[in-house]
C-alpha positions as CSV (number, residue, x, y, z in Angstrom):
1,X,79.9,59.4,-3.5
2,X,77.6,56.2,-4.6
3,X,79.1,53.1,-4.2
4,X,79.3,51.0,-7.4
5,X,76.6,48.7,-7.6
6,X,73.8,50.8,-5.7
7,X,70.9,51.2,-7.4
8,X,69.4,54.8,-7.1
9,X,65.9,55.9,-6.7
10,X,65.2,59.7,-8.4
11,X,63.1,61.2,-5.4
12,X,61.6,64.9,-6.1
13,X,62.0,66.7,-3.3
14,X,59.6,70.2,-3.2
15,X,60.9,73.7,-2.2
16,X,58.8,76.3,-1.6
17,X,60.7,80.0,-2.5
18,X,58.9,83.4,-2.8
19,X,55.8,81.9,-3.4
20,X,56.9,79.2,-6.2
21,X,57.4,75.5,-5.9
22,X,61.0,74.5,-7.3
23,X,61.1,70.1,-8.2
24,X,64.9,68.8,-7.0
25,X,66.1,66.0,-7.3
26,X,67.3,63.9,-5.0
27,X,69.0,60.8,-5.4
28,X,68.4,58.6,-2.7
29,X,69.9,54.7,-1.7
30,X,68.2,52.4,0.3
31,X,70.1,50.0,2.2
32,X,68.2,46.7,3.7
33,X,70.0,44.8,6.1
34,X,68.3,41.3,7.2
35,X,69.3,39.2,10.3
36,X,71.3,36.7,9.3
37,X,73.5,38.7,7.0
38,X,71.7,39.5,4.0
39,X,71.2,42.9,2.1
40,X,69.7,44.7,-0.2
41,X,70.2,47.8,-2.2
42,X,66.5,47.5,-3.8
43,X,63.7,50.2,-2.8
44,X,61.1,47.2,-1.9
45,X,63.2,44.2,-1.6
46,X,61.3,40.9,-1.1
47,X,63.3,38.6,1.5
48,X,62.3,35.4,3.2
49,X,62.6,35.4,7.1
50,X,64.1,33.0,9.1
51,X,62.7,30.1,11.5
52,X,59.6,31.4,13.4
53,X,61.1,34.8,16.1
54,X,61.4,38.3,16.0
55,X,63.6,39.3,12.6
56,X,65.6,42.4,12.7
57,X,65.4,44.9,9.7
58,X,67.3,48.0,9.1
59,X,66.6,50.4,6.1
60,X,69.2,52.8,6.0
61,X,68.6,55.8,3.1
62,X,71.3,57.9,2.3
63,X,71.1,60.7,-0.6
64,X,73.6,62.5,-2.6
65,X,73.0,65.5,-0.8
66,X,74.4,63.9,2.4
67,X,71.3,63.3,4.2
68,X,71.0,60.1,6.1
69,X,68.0,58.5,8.2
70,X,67.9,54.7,9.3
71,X,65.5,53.0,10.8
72,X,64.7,49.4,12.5
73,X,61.9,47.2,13.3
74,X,61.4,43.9,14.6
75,X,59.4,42.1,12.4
76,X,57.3,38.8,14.3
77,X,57.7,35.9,12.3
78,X,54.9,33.3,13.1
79,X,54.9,29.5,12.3
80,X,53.1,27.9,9.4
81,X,49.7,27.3,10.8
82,X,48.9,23.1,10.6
83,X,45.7,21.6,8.6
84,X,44.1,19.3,11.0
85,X,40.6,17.6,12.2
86,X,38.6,14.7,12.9
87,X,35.8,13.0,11.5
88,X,34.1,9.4,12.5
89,X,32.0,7.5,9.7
90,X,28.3,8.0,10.4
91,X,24.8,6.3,9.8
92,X,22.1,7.8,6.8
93,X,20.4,11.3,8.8
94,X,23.2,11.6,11.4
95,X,25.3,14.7,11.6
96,X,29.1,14.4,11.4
97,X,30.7,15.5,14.4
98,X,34.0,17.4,12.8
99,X,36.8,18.1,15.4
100,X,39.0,20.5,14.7
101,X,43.0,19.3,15.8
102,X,45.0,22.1,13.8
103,X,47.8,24.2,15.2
104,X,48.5,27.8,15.0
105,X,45.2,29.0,12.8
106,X,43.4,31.6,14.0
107,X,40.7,31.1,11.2
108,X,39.4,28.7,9.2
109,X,37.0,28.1,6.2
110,X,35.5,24.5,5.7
111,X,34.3,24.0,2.4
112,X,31.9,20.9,2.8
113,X,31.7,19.3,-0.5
114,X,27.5,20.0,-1.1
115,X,27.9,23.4,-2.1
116,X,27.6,24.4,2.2
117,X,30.9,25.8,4.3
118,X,31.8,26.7,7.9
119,X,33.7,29.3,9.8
120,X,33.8,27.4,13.2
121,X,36.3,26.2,14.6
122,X,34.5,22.8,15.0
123,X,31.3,21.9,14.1
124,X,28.1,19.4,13.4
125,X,27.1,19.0,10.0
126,X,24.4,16.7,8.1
127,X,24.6,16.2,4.5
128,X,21.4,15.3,2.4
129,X,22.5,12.2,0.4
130,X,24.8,9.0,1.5
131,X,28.0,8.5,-0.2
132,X,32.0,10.0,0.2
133,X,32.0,13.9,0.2
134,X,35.3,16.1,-0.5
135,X,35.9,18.2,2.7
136,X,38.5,21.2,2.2
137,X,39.9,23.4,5.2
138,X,41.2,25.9,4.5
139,X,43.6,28.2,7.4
């Protein structure tokens, strides 16, 4: 018996007999269950995690024919990474020292503002005409 409510998923479910394939079908209900509380009877729910720690999910399927199979993983939630560097104000034909002071990134992409871009962590970089350039980084 389905709950009210559930949503089902129509599963085929192949049988092999005497040498021909018979299609059944299978109802099946998925049921989510998030730490915290929440649930789900969706087949790929979308759900926002909590604070930054290891999340408990369940999936629990159950089909009309009685069948049953559950399952649970921890899933690592990891803290927004933070944008941060330094840069000094430099002379005509000096490089700019650029000092990389972010948290929690594990890669980066500098886009320079002249059309060059990085992948260092931090990094020297000279640019060919004076004047205020547009620096971007990117985690």
């Amino acid at each position: 018996m389905i709950s009210r409510g559930l949503v089902n998923a129509v599963e085929l479910l192949f049988l092999y007999l005497g040498g021909k394939v018979l299609a059944l079908l299978v109802n099946t209900t998925y049921h989510w269950y998030f730490q915290g509380g929440d649930s789900s009877v969706q087949k790929n729910p979308v759900q926002l995690l909590g604070n930054p720690s290891l999340n408990k999910v369940t999936l629990k399927l159950l089909s009309d024919n009685g069948c049953a199979s559950v399952i649970t993983k921890d899933i690592d939630v990891l803290p927004q990474p933070k944008a941060g560097f330094e840069a000094k104000d430099i002379c005509q034909d000096s490089a700019v020292n650029f000092i990389n002071t972010s948290q929690g990134a594990h890669n980066y992409l500098w886009r320079l503002g002249d059309g060059k871009a990085s992948t260092a962590v931090s990094f020297k970089h000279k640019y060919p005409l004076t004047g205020k350039q547009l620096l971007t980084m990117l985690l």
